[in-house]
PDB file with one MODEL, atoms N, CA, C and O in Angstrom:
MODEL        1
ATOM      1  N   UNK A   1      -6.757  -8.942  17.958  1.00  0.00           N
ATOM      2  CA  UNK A   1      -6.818 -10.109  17.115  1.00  0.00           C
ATOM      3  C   UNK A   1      -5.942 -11.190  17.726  1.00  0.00           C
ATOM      4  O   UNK A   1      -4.772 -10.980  18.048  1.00  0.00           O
ATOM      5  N   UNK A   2      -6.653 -12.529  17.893  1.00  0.00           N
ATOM      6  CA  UNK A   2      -5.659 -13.705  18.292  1.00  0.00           C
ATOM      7  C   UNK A   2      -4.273 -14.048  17.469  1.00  0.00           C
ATOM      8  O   UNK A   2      -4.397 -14.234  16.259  1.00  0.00           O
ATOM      9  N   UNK A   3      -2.955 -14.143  18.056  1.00  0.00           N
ATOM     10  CA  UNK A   3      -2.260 -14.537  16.910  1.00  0.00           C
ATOM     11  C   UNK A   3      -2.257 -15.862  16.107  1.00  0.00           C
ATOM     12  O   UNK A   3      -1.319 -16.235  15.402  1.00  0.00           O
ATOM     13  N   UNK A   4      -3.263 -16.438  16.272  1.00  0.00           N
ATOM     14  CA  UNK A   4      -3.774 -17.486  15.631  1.00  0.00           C
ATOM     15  C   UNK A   4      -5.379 -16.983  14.053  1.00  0.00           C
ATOM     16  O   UNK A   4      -6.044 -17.638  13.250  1.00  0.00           O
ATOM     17  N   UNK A   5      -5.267 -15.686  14.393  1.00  0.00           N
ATOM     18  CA  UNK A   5      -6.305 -15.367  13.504  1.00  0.00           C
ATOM     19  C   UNK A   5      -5.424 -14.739  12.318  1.00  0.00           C
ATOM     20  O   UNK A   5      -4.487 -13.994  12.606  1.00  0.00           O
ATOM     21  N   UNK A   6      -5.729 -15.040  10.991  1.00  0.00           N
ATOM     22  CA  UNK A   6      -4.768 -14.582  10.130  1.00  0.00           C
ATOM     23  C   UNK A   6      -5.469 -13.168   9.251  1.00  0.00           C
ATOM     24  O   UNK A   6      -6.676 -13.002   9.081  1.00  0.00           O
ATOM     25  N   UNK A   7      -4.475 -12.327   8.812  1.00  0.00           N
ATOM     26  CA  UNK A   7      -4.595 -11.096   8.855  1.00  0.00           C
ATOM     27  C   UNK A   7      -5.329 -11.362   7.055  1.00  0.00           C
ATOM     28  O   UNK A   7      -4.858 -12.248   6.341  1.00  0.00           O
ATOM     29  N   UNK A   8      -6.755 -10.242   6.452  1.00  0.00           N
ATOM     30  CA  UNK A   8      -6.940 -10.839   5.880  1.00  0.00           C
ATOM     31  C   UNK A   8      -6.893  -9.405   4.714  1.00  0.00           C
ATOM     32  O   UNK A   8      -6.220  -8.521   5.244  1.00  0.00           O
ATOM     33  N   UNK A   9      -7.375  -8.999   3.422  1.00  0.00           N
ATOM     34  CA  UNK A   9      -7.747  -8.174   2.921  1.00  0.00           C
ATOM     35  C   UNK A   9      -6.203  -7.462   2.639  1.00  0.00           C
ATOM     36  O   UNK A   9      -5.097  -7.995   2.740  1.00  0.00           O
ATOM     37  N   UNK A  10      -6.518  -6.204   2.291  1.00  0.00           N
ATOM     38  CA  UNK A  10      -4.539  -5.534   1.594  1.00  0.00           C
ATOM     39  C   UNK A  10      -3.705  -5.517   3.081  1.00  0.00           C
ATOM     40  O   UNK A  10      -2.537  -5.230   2.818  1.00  0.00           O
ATOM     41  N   UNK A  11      -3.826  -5.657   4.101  1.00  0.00           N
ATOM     42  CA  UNK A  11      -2.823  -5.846   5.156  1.00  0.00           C
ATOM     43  C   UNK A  11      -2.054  -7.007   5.008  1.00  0.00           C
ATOM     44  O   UNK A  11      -1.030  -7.220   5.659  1.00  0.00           O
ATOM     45  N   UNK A  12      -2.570  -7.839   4.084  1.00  0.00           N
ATOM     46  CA  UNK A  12      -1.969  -9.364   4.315  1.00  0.00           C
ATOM     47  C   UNK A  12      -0.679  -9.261   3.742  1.00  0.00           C
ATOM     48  O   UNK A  12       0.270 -10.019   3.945  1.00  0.00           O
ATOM     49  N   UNK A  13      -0.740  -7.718   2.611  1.00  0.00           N
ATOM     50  CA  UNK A  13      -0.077  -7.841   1.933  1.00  0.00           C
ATOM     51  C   UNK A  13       1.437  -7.144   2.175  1.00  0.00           C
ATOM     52  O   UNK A  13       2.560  -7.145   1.670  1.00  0.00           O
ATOM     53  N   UNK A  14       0.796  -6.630   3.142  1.00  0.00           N
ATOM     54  CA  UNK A  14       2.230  -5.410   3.815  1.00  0.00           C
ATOM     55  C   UNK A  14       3.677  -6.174   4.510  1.00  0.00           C
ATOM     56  O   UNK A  14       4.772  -5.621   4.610  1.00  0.00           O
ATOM     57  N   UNK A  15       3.331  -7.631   4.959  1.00  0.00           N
ATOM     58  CA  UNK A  15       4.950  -8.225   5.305  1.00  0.00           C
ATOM     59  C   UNK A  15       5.445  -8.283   4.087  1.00  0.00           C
ATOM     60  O   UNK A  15       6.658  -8.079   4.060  1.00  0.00           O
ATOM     61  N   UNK A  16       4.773  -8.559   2.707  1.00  0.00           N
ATOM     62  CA  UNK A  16       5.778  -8.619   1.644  1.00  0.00           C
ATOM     63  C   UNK A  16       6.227  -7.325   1.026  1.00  0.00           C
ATOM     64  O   UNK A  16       7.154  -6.855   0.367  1.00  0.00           O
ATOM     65  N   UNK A  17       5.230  -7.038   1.513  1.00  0.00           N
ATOM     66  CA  UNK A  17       5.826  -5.031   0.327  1.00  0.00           C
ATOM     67  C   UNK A  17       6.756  -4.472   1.301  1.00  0.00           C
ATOM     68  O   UNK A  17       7.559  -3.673   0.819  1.00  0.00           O
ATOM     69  N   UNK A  18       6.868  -4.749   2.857  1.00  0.00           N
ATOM     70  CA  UNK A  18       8.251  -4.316   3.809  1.00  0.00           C
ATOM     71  C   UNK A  18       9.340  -5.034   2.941  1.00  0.00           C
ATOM     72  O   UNK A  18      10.389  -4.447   2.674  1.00  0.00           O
ATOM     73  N   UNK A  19       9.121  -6.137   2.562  1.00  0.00           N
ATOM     74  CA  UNK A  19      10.373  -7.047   2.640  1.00  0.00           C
ATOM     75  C   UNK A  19      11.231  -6.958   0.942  1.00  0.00           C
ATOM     76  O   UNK A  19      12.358  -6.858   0.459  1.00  0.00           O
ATOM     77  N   UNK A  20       9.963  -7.062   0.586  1.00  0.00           N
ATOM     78  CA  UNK A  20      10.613  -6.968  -0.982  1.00  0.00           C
ATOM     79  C   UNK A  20      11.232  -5.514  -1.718  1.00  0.00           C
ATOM     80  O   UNK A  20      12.023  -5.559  -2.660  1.00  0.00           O
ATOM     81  N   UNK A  21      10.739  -4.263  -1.129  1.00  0.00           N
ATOM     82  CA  UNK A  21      10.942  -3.090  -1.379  1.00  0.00           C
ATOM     83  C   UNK A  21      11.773  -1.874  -0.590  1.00  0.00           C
ATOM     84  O   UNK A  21      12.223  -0.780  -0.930  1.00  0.00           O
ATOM     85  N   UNK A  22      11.723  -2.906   1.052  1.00  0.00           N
ATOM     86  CA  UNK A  22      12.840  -1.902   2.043  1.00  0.00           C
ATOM     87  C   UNK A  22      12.421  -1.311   2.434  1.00  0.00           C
ATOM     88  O   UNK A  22      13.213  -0.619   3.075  1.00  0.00           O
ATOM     89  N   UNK A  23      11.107  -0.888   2.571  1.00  0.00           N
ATOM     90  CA  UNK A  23      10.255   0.340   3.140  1.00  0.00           C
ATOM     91  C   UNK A  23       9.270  -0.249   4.431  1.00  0.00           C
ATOM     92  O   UNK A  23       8.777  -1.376   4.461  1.00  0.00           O
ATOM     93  N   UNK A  24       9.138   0.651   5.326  1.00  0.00           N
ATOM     94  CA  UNK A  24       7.754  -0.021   6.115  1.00  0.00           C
ATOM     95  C   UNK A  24       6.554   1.182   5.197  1.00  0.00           C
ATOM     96  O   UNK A  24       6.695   2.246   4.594  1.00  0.00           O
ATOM     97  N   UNK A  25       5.311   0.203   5.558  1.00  0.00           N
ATOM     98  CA  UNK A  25       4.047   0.371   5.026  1.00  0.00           C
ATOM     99  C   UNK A  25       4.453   2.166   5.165  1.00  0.00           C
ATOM    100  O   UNK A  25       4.492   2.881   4.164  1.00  0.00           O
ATOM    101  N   UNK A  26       4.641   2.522   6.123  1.00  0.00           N
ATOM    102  CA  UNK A  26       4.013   3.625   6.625  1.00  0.00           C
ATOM    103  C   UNK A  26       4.786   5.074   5.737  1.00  0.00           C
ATOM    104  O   UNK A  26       4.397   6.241   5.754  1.00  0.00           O
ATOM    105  N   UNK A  27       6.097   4.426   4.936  1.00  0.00           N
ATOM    106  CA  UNK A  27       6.387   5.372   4.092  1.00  0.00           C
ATOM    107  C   UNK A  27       5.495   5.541   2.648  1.00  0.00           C
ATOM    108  O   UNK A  27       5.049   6.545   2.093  1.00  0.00           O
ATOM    109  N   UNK A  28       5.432   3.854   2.237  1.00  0.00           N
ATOM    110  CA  UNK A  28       3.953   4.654   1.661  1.00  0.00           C
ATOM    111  C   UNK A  28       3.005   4.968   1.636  1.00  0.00           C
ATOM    112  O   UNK A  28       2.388   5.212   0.599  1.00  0.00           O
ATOM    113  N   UNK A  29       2.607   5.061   2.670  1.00  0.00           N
ATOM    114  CA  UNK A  29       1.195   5.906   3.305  1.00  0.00           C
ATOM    115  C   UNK A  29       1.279   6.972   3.276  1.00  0.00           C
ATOM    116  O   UNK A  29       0.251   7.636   3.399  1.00  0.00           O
ATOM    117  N   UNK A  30       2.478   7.583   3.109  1.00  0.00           N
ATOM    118  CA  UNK A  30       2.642   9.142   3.267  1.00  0.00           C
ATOM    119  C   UNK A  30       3.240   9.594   2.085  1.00  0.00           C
ATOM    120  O   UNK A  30       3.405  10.809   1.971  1.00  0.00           O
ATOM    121  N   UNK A  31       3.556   8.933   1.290  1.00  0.00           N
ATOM    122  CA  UNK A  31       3.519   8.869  -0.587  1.00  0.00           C
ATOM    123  C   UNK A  31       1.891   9.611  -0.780  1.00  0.00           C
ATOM    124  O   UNK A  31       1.479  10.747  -1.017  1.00  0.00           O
ATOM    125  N   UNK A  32       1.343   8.414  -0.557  1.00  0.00           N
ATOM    126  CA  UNK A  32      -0.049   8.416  -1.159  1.00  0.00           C
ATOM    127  C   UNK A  32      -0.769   9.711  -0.272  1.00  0.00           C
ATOM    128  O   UNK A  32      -1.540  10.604  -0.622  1.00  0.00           O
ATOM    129  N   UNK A  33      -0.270   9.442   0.760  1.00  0.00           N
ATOM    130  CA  UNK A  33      -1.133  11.313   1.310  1.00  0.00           C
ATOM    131  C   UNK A  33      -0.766  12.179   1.046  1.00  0.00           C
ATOM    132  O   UNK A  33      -1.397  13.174   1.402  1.00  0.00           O
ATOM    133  N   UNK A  34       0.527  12.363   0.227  1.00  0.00           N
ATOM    134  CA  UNK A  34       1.027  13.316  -0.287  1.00  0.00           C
ATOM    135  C   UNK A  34       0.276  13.687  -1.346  1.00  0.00           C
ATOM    136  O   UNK A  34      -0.042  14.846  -1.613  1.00  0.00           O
ATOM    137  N   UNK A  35      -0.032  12.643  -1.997  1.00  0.00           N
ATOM    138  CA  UNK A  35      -0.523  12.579  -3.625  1.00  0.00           C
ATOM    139  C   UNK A  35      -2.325  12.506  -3.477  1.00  0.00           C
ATOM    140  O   UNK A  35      -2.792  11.932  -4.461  1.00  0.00           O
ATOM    141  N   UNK A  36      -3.415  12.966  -2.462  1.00  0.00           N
ATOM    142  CA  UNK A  36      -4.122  12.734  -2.074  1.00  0.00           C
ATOM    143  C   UNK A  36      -5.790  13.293  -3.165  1.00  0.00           C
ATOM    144  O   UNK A  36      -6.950  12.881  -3.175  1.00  0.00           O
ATOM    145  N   UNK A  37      -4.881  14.630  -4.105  1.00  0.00           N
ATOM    146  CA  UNK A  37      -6.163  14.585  -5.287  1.00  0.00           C
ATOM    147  C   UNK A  37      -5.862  13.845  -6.349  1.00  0.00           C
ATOM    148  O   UNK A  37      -6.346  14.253  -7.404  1.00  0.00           O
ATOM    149  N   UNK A  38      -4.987  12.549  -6.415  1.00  0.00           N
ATOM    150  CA  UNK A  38      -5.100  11.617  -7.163  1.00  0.00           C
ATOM    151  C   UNK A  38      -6.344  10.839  -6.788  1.00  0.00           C
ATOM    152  O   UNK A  38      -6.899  10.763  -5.692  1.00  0.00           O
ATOM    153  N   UNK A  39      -6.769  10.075  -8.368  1.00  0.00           N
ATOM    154  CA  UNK A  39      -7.892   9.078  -8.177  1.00  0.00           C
ATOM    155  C   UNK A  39      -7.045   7.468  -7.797  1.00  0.00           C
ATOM    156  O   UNK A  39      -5.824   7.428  -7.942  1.00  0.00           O
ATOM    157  N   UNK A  40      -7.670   6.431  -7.403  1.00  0.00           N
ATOM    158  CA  UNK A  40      -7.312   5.746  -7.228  1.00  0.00           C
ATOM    159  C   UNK A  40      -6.123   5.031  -8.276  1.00  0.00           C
ATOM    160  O   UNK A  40      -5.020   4.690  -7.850  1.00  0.00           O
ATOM    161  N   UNK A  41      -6.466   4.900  -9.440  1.00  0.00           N
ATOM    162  CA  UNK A  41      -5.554   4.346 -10.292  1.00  0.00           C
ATOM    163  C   UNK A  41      -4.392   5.396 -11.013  1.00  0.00           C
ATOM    164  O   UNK A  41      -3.431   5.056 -11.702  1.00  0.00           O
ATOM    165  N   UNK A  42      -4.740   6.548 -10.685  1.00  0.00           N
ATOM    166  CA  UNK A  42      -3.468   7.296 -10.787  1.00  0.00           C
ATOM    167  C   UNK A  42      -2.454   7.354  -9.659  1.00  0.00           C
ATOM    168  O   UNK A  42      -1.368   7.922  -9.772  1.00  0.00           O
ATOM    169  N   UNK A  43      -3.000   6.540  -8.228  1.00  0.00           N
ATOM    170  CA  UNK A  43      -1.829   6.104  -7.479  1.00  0.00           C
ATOM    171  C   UNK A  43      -1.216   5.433  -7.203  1.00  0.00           C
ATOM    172  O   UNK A  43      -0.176   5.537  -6.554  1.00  0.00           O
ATOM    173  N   UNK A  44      -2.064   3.948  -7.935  1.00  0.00           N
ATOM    174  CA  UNK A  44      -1.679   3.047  -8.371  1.00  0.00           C
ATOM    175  C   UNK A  44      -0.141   2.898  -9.440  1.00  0.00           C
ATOM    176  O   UNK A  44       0.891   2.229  -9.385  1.00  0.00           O
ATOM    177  N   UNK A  45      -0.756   4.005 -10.434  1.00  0.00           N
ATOM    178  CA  UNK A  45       0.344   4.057 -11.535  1.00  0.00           C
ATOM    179  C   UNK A  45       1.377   4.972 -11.362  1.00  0.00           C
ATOM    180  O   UNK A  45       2.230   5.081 -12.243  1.00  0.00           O
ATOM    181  N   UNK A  46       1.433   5.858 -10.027  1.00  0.00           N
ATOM    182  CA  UNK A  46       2.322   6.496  -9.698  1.00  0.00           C
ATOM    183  C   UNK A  46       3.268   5.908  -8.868  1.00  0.00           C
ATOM    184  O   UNK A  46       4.461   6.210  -8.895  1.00  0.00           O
ATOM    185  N   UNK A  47       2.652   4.869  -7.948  1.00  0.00           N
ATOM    186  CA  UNK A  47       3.463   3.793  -7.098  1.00  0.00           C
ATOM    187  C   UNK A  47       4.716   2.804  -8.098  1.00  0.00           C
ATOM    188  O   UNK A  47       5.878   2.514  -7.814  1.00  0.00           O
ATOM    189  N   UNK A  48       3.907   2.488  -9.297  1.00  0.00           N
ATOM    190  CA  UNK A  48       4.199   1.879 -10.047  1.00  0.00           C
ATOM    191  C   UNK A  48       5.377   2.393 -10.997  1.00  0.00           C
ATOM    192  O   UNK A  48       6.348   1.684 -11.260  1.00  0.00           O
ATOM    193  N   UNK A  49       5.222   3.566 -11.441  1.00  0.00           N
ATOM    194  CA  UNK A  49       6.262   4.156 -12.319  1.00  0.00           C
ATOM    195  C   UNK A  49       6.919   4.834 -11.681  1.00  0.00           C
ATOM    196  O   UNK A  49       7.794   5.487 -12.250  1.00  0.00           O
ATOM    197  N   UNK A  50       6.770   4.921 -10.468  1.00  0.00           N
ATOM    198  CA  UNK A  50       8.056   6.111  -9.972  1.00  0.00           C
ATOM    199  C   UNK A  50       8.423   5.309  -8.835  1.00  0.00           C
ATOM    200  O   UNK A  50       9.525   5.582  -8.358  1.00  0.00           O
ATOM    201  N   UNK A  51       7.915   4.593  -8.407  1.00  0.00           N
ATOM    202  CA  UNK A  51       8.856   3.538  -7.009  1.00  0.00           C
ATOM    203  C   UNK A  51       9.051   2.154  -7.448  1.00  0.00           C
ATOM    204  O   UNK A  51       9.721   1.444  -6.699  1.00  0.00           O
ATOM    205  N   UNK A  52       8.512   1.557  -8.707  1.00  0.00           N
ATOM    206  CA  UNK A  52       8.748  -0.178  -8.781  1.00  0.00           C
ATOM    207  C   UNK A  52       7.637  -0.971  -8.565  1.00  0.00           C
ATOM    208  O   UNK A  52       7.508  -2.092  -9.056  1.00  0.00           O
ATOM    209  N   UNK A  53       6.642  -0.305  -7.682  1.00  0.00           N
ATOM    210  CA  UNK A  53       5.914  -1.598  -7.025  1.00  0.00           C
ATOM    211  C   UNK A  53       5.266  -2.342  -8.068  1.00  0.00           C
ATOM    212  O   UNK A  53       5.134  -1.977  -9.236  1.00  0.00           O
ATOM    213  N   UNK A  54       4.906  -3.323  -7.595  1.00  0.00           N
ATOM    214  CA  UNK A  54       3.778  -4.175  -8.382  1.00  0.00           C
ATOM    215  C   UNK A  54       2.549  -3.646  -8.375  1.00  0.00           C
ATOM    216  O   UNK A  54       2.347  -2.673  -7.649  1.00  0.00           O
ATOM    217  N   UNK A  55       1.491  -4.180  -9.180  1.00  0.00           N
ATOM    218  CA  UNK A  55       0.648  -3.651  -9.620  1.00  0.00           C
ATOM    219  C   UNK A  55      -0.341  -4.179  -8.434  1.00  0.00           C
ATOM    220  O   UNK A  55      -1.179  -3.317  -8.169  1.00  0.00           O
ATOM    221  N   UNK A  56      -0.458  -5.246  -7.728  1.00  0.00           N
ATOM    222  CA  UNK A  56      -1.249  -6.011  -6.717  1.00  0.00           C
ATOM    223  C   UNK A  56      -0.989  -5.100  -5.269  1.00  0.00           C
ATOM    224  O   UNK A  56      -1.802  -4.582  -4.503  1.00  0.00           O
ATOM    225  N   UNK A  57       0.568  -5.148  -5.251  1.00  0.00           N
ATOM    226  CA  UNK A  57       1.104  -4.226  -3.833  1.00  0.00           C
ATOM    227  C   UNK A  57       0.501  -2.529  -3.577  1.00  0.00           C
ATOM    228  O   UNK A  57      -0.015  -2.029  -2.578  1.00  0.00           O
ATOM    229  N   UNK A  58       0.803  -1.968  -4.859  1.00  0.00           N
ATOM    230  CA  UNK A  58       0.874  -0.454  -5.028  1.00  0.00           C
ATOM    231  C   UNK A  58      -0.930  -0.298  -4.358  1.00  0.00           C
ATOM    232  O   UNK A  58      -1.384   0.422  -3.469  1.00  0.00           O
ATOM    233  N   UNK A  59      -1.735  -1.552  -5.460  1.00  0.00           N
ATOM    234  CA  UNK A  59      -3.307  -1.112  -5.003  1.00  0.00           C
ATOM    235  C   UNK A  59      -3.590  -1.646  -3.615  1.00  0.00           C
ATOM    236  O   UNK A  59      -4.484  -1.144  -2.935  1.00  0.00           O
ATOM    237  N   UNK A  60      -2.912  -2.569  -3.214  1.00  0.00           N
ATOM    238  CA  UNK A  60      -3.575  -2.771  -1.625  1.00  0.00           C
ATOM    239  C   UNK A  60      -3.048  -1.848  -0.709  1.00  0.00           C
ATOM    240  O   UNK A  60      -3.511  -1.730   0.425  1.00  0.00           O
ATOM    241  N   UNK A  61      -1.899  -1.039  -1.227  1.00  0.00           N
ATOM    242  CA  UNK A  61      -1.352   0.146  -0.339  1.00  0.00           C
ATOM    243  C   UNK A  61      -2.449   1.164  -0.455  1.00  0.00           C
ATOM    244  O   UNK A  61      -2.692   1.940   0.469  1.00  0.00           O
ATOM    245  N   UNK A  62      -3.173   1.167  -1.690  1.00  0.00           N
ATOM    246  CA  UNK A  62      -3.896   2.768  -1.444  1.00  0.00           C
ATOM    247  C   UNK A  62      -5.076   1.935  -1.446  1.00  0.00           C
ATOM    248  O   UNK A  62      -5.862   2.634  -2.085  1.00  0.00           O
ATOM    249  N   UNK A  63      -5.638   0.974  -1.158  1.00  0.00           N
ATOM    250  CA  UNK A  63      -7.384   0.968  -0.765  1.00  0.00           C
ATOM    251  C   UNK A  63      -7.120   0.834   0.455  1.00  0.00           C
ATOM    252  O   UNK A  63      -8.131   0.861   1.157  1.00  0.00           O
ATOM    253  N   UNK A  64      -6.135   0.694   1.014  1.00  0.00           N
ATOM    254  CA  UNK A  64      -6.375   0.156   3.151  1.00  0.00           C
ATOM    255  C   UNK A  64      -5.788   1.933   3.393  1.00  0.00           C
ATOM    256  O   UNK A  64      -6.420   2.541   4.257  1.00  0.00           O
ATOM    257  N   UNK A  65      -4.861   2.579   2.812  1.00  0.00           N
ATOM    258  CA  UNK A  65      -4.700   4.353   3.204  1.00  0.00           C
ATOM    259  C   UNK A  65      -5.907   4.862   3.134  1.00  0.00           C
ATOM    260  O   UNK A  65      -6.420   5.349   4.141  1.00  0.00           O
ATOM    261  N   UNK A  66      -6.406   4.840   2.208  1.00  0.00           N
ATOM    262  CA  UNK A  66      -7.916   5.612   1.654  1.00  0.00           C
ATOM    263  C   UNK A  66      -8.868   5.120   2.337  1.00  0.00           C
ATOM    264  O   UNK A  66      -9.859   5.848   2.281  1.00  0.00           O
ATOM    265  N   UNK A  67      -9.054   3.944   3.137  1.00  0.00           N
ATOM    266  CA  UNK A  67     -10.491   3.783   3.716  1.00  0.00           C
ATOM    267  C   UNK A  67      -9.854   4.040   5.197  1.00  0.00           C
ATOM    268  O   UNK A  67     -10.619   3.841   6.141  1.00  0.00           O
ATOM    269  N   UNK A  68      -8.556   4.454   5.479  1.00  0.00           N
ATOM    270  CA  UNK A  68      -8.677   4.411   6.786  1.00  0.00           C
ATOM    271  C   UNK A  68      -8.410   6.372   7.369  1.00  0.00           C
ATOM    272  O   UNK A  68      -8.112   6.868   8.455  1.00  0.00           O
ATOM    273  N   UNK A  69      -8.694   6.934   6.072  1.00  0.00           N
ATOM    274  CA  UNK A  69      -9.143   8.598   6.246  1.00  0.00           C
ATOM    275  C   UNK A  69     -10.206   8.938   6.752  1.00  0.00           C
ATOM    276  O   UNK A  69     -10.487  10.132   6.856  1.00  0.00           O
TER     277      UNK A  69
ENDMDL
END
């Protein structure tokens, strides 16, 4: 990708969920693969009640993990 092309879909969202939460992406990627016979919105609400995240962050973390299995 050119660094003139801007990053688009739940990746866009990962400089802020590093920054605001202290984590790189990749620890919660391995949250959510941990938690892997959850349905989508039960990892949502597990991101949510047991780590803080927001409700926008937590879901763009698990639709870009899950489609990239």
């Amino acid at each position: 990708m050119a660094a003139s092309e801007k990053v688009k879909g739940p990746a866009s969202y990962f400089p802020s969920i590093e920054k605001k939460y202290g984590h790189p992406v990749e620890h919660w990627f391995s949250i959510i693969r941990g938690a892997d016979d959850l349905k989508h919105m039960e990892l949502v609400a597990l991101l949510k009640s047991e780590h803080g995240l927001g409700h926008g962050h937590a879901s763009a973390l698990v639709v870009y993990c899950r489609a990239k299995r």
